[in-house]
N, C-alpha and C positions, 0 to 999 in steps of 0.2 A: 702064865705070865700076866697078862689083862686081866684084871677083875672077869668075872663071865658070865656070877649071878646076876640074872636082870632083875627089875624093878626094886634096886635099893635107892629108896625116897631120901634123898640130900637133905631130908632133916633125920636120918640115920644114927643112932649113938656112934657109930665106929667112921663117921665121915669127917674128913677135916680139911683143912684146905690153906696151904702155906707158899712156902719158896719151892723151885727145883732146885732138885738135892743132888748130886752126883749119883747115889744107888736111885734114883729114879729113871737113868738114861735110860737103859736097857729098856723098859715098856713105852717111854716117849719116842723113842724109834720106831719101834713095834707099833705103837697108835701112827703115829707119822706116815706109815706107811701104807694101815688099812684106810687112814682119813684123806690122803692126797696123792695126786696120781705124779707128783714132779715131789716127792717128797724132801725135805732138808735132809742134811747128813749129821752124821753122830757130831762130828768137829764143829759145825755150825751152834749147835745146843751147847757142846761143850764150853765154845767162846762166851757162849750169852752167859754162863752161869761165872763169867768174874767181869765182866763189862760193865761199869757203874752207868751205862746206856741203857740198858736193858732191866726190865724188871719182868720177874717168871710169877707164874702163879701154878699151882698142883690140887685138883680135888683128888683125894685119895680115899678109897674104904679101907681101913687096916691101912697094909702096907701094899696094898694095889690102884696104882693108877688110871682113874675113869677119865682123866680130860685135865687140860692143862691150855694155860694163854701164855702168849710173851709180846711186853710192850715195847715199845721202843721211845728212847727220851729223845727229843727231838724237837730244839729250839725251845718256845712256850707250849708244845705240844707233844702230843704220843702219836705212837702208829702201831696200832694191832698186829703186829706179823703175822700172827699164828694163834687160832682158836682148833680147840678138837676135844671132840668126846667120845668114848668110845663106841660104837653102833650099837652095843646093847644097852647102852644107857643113855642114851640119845630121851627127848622129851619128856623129859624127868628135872629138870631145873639144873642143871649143871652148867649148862652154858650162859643160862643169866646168872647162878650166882659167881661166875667169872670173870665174866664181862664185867659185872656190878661193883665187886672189887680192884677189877683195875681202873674203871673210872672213877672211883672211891680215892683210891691212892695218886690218881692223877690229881684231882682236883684237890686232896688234903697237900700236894707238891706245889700247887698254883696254875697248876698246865691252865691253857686258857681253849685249851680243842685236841679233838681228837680225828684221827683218821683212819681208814684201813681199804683194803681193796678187796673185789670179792666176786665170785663166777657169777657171771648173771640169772645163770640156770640153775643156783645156790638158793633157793627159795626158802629156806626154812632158816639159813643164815641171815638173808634178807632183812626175812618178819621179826627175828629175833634183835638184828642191827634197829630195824624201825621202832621196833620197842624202847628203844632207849633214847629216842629220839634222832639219830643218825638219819642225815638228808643224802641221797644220788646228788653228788657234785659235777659229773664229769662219768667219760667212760674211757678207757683203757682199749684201745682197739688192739684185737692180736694178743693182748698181754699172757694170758696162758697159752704153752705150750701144748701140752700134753692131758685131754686132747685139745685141741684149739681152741679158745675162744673168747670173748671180750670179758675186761674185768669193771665192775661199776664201782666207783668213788665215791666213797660216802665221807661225809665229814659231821661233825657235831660239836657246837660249842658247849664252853663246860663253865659252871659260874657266870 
């Protein structure tokens, strides 16, 4: 189902990186699931992919899904819902060239900032949010469930 060969470098001939597509549900569920412990549901994806609020992003090898974003339009700004790659492809550049594209397409829209929420014990999410310059705004006490624990606010102006 998931890509499973590791170390395909995302500058790969067979890599490319667009919209979510309806035949791409089935492995975003499937990633959804290995990457979050309160995972979204199929109908929730399913909304985002006609919501003109929403913009998806997909890096795919071929026709397999390694990691996927979904931003949220929201006022003069976005909010990250959802980053995820998949654990064998993890620290391989997929998650910045991601990220990099949706604040790419924020700021070619005018967004004036960005937002997302994120496990504190999320470190490598963290370093990768600080990289892009994204500051700790605030924290989230309690905000995750499962298992418990606080989520930190990061924001970043854009332009």
């Amino acid at each position: 189902m998931l890509a499973d060969q590791p170390d395909v470098p995302v500058d790969h001939p067979g890599m490319s990186m667009g919209p979510m597509l309806p035949e791409d549900l089935d492995q975003i569920v499937v990633l959804e699931k290995l990457c979050f412990s309160n995972p979204w549901s199929r109908s929730v994806f399913e909304a985002t992919l006609i919501s003109p609020l929403v913009y998806t992003l997909v890096q795919r090898h071929g026709d397999k899904v390694l990691g996927y974003l979904m931003a949220f339009r929201q006022g003069s700004g976005i909010e990250i819902g959802n980053i995820a790659v998949a654990p064998a492809h993890r620290r391989r550049g997929i998650g910045h060239q991601l990220m990099s594209e949706a604040l790419r397409v924020a700021t070619e829209e005018g967004r004036r900032s960005a937002r997302l929420s994120v496990r504190e014990s999320s470190t490598g999410a963290i370093h990768l949010y600080e990289s892009f310059g994204f500051e700790q705004v605030g924290v989230s006490l309690g905000y995750y469930r499962s298992p418990p624990e606080d989520a930190l606010l990061m924001r970043k102006n854009l332009g």
